[in-house]
C-alpha positions as CSV (number, residue, x, y, z in Angstrom):
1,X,60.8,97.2,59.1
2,X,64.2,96.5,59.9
3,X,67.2,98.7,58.8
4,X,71.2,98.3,59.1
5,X,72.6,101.1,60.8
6,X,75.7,99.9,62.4
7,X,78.1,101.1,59.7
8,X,77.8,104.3,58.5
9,X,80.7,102.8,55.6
10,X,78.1,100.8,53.8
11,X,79.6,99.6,50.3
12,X,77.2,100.8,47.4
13,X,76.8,104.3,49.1
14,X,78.3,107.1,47.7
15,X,81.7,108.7,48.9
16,X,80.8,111.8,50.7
17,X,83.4,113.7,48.3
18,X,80.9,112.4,45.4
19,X,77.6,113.4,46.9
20,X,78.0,116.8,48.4
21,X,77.6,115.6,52.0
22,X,79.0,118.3,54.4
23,X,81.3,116.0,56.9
24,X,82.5,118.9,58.7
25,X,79.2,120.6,59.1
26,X,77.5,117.1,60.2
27,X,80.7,116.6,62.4
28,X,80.6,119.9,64.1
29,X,76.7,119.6,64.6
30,X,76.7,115.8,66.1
31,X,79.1,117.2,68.6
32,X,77.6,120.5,69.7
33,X,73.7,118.6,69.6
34,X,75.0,115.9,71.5
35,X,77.2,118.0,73.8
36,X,73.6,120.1,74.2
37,X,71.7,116.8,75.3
38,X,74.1,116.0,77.7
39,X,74.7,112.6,76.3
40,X,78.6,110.5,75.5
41,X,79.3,108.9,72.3
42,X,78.2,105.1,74.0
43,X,74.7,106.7,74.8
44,X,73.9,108.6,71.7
45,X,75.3,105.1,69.6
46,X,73.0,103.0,72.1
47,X,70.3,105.2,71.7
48,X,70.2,105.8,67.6
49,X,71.2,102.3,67.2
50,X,74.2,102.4,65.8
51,X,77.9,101.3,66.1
52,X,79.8,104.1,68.9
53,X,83.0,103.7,66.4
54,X,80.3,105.1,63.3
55,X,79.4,107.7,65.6
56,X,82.9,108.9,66.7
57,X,83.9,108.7,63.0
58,X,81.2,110.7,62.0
59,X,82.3,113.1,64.9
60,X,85.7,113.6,63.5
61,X,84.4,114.5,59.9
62,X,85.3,110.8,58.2
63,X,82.5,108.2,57.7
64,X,80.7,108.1,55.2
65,X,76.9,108.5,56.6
66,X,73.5,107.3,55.2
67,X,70.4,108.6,55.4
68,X,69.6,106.4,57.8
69,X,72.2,106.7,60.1
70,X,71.6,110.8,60.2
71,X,67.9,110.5,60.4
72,X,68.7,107.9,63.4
73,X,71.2,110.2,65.3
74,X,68.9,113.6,64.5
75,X,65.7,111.7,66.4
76,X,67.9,110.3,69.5
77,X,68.8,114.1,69.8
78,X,65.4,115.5,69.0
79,X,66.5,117.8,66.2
80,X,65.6,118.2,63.0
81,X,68.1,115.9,60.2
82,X,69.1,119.6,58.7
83,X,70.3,120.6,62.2
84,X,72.9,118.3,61.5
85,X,73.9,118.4,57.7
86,X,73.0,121.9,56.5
87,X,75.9,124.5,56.8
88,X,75.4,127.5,57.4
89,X,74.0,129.6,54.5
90,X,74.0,133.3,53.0
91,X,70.4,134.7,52.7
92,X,69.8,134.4,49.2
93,X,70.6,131.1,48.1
94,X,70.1,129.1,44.4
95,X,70.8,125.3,44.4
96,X,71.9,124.0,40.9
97,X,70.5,120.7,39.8
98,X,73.3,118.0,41.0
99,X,74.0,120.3,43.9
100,X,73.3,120.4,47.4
101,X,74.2,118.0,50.3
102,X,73.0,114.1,49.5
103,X,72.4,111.5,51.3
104,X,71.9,107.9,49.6
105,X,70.2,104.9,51.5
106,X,71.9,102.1,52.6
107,X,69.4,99.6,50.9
108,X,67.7,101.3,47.7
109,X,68.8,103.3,44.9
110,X,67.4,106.5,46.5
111,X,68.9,109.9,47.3
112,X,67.7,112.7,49.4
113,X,69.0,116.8,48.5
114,X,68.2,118.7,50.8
115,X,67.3,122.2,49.2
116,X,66.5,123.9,52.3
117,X,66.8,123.7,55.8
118,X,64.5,125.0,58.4
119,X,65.1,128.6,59.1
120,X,64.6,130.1,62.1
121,X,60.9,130.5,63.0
122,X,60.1,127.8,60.6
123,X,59.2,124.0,61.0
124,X,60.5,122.4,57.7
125,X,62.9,120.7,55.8
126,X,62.7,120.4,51.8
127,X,64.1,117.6,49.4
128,X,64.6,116.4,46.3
129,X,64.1,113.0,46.1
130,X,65.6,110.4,43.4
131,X,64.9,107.0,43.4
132,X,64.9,103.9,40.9
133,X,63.0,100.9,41.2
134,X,65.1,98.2,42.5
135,X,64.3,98.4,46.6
136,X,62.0,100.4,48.2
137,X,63.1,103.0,50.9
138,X,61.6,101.8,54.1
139,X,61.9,104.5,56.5
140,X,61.5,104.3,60.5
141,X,59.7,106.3,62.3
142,X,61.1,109.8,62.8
143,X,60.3,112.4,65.7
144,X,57.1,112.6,67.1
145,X,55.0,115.2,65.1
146,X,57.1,115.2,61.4
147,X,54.2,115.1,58.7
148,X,56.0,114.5,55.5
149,X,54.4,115.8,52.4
150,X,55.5,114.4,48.8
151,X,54.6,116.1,45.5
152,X,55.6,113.7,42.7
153,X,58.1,116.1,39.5
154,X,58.8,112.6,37.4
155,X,58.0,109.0,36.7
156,X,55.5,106.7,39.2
157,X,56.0,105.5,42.9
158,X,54.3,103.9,45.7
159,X,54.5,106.3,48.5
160,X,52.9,107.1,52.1
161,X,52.4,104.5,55.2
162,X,54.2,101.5,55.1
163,X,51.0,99.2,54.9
164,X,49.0,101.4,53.2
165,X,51.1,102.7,50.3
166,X,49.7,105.5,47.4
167,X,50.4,105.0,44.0
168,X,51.9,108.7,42.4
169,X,51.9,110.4,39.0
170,X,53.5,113.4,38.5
171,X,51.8,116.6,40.0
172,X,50.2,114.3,42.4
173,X,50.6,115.0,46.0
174,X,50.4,113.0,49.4
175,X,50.8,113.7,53.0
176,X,51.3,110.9,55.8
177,X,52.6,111.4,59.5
178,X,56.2,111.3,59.6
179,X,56.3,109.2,62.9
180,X,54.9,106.2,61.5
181,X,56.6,103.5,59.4
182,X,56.9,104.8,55.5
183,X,57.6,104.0,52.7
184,X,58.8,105.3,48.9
185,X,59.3,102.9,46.0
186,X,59.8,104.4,42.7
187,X,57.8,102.1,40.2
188,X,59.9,103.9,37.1
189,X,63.4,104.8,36.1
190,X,64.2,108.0,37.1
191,X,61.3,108.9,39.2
192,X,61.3,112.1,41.3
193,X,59.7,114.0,43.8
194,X,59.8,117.3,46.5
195,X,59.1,116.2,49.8
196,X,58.8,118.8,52.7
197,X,59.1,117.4,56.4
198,X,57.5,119.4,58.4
199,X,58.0,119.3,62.5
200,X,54.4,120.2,63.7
């Protein structure tokens, strides 16, 4: 599969004042993770595959960044993607529907809220996931070790390993490795799902 991810500005994506995606969280996280690794702005853009003036954007809190791009820059840094999105939290925490930080795709009506980062001592991320059926979301492969696990709330999709796709209903449930090629295509308006990514 092949994915854009030299502009993080891709038209048809959300503004980032529309979707709840935390630019100065993601912009003070992309600089202390990559000031962590050890790496410059040309090497962490050459090795997530994107454009260094994206990356330097995203750095200063302006951009507007896709799932694709964060999932990109998280595995060239060998975090987690809520390292670098989630701000910090209070202990108890309720997220309203149409709340939470989102991240649309660059090429299919699909849109990831995360609910809940991994805590400390924990190896997880969990999302609500929106889609429609116009383009599937064709994910690369993230770190080493993610297992993504997908229970299906609403509608029908084809979801799992990119050659191998499951068809869904709601209540049913799959989990695929992570850090293979992957795939979720809503087959009905309005179709969503939890998925957990878990780092084993």
């Amino acid at each position: 599969m092949t994915e854009t991810r030299d502009n993080g500005n891709t038209s048809g994506t959300p503004d980032p004042a529309d979707t709840g995606a935390p630019l100065a969280a993601i912009a003070a996280s992309l600089q202390r993770e990559r000031r962590k690794a050890g790496l410059s702005l040309a090497e962490l853009a050459r090795r997530a595959g994107i454009a260094k003036s994206t990356l330097s954007q995203l750095e200063s809190g302006s951009g507007n960044p896709s799932v694709e791009t964060l999932w990109a820059l998280s595995t060239a840094l060998g975090v987690s993607f809520s390292q670098l999105v989630q701000p910090a939290k209070p202990p108890v925490q309720v997220v309203r529907a149409g709340e939470g930080p989102r991240f649309s795709a660059e090429r299919a009506d699909y849109v990831a809220t995360l609910l809940s980062p991994c805590p400390p001592g924990a190896r997880r991320d969990l999302y609500l996931i929106q889609a429609e059926p116009d383009r599937p979301r064709e994910s690369e492969p993230h770190m080493p070790g993610i297992v993504e696990h997908v229970v299906l709330c609403v509608g029908r999709a084809l979801v799992g390993l990119l050659d191998d796709p499951v068809e869904l209903g709601p209540g049913d449930y799959i989990a695929y490795p992570g850090d293979l090629a992957h795939v979720f295509k809503a087959l009905e308006p309005g179709t969503m799902a939890v998925l957990v990514s878990e780092h084993v």
